[in-house]
C-alpha positions in Angstrom: 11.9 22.6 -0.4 13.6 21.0 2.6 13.6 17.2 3.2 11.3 17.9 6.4 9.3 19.9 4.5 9.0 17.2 1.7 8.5 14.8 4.6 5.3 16.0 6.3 3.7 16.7 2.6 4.4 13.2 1.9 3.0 11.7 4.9 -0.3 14.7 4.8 -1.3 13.3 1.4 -0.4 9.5 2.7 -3.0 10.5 5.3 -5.4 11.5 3.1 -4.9 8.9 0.2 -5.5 6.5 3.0 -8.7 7.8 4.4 -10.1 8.5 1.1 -9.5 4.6 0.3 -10.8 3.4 3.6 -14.1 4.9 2.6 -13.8 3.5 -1.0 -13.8 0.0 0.1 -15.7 0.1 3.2 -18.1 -2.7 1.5 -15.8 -4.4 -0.4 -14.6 -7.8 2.3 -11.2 -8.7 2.0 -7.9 -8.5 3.7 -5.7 -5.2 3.6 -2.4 -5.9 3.0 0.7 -3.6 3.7 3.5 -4.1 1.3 5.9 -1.7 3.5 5.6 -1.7 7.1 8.2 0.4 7.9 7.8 1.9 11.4 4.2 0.6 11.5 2.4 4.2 11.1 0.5 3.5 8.3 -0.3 0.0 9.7 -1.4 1.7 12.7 -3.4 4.4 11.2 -5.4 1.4 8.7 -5.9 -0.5 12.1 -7.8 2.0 13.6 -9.8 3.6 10.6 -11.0 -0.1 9.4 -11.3 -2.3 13.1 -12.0 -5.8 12.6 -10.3 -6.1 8.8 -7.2 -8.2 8.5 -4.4 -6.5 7.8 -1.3 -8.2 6.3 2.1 -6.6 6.4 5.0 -6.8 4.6 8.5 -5.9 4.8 12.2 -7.1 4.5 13.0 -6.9 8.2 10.9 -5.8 11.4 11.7 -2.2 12.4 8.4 -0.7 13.3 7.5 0.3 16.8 6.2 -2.4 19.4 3.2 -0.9 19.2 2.3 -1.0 15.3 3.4 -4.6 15.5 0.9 -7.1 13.1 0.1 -10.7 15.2 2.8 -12.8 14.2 0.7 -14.4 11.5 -0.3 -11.2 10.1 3.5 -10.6 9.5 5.5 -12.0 6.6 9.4 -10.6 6.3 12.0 -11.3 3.5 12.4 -10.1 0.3 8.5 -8.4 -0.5 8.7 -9.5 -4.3 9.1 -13.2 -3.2 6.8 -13.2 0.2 3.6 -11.3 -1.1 3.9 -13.2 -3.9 3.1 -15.9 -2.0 -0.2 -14.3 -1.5 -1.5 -14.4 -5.1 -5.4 -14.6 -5.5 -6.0 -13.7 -1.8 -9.0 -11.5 -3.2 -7.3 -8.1 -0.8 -9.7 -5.2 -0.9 -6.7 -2.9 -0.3 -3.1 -3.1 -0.9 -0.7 -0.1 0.4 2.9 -0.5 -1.3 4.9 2.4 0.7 7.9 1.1 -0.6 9.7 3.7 -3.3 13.1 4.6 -2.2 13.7 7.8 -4.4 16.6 6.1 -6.1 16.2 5.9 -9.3 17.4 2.9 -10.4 16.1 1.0 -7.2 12.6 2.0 -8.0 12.4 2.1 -11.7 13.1 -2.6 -10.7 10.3 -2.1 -8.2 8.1 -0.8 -11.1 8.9 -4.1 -13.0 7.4 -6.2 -10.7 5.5 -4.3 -8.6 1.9 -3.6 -10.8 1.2 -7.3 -11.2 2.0 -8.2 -7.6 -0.7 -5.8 -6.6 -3.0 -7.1 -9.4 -2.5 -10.1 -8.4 -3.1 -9.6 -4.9 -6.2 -7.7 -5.3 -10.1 -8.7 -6.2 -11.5 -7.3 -8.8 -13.3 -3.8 -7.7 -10.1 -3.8 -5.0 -7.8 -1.0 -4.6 -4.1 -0.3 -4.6 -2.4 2.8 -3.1 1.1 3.1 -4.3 3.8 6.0 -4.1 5.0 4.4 -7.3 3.0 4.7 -10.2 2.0 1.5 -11.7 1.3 0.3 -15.2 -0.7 -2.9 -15.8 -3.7 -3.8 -17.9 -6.0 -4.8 -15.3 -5.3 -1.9 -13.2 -7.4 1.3 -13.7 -6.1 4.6 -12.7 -8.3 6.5 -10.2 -8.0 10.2 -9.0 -6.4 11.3 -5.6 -8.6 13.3 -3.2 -8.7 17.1 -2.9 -5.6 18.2 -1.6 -2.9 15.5 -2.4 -1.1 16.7 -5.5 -0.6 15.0 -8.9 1.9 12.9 -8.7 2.4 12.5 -4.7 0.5 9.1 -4.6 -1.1 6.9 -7.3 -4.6 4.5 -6.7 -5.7 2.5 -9.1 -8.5 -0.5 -9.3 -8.4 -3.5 -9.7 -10.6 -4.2 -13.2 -13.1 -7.5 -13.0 
């Protein structure tokens, strides 16, 4: 498979994953936070589909388009294992870690640190969407919606 073609099945399922979760925590309050911002397009696309919910983003420097730009307190840069860390017991509803780099050895040291963060960021009943899979005892795996193939995404809960 090409690397565009990898690319657009990637960011279908990221679609989907995200929608799906949307609808899973529509009644759970809390702020979203998005460990990854990237060029802002997931940002952007959680700002429309949940309007009026803090969202919180994360990343080592600002490269996202002015126009998926978080207010400047909504934006924390550096290192995301230090700065989100910082947001322990924040009770999120949703956290969205776009942040695998398909090297190997770069992500298997994300997946050290990486599953508590999120559980520590997260309210119980609150979700976490990862493209890394995560191992941690208060996280409980959760199936991917119809379409997005095993092993494209992961989402887990957050256990009480």
């Amino acid at each position: 498979m090409s690397r565009l073609d990898s690319f657009i099945r990637r960011v279908s399922a990221q679609r989907d994953v995200l929608d799906h979760v949307c609808s899973l925590i529509a009644g759970l309050p809390g702020p979203v936070l998005e460990l990854g911002l990237g060029n802002g397009r997931t940002f952007d696309h959680l700002r429309e589909r949940l309007p009026g919910r803090r969202i919180v983003a994360f990343d080592r420097a600002l490269g996202a388009h002015k126009s998926s730009i978080p207010p400047e307190e909504d934006l924390v840069l550096g290192e995301i294992r230090e700065t989100a860390a910082r947001f322990a017991g924040i009770g999120a509803a949703l956290v969205h870690a776009d942040i695998e780099t398909n090297y190997a050895e770069v992500d298997a040291e994300t997946m050290l640190w990486l599953p508590s963060l999120a559980a520590d960021l997260l309210q119980p009943g609150g979700i976490v969407a990862s493209g890394l899979p995560l191992q941690h005892s208060a996280l409980r795996h959760l199936d991917l919606p119809p379409g997005v193939p095993a092993g494209r995404y992961f989402l887990y809960r957050r256990l009480a």
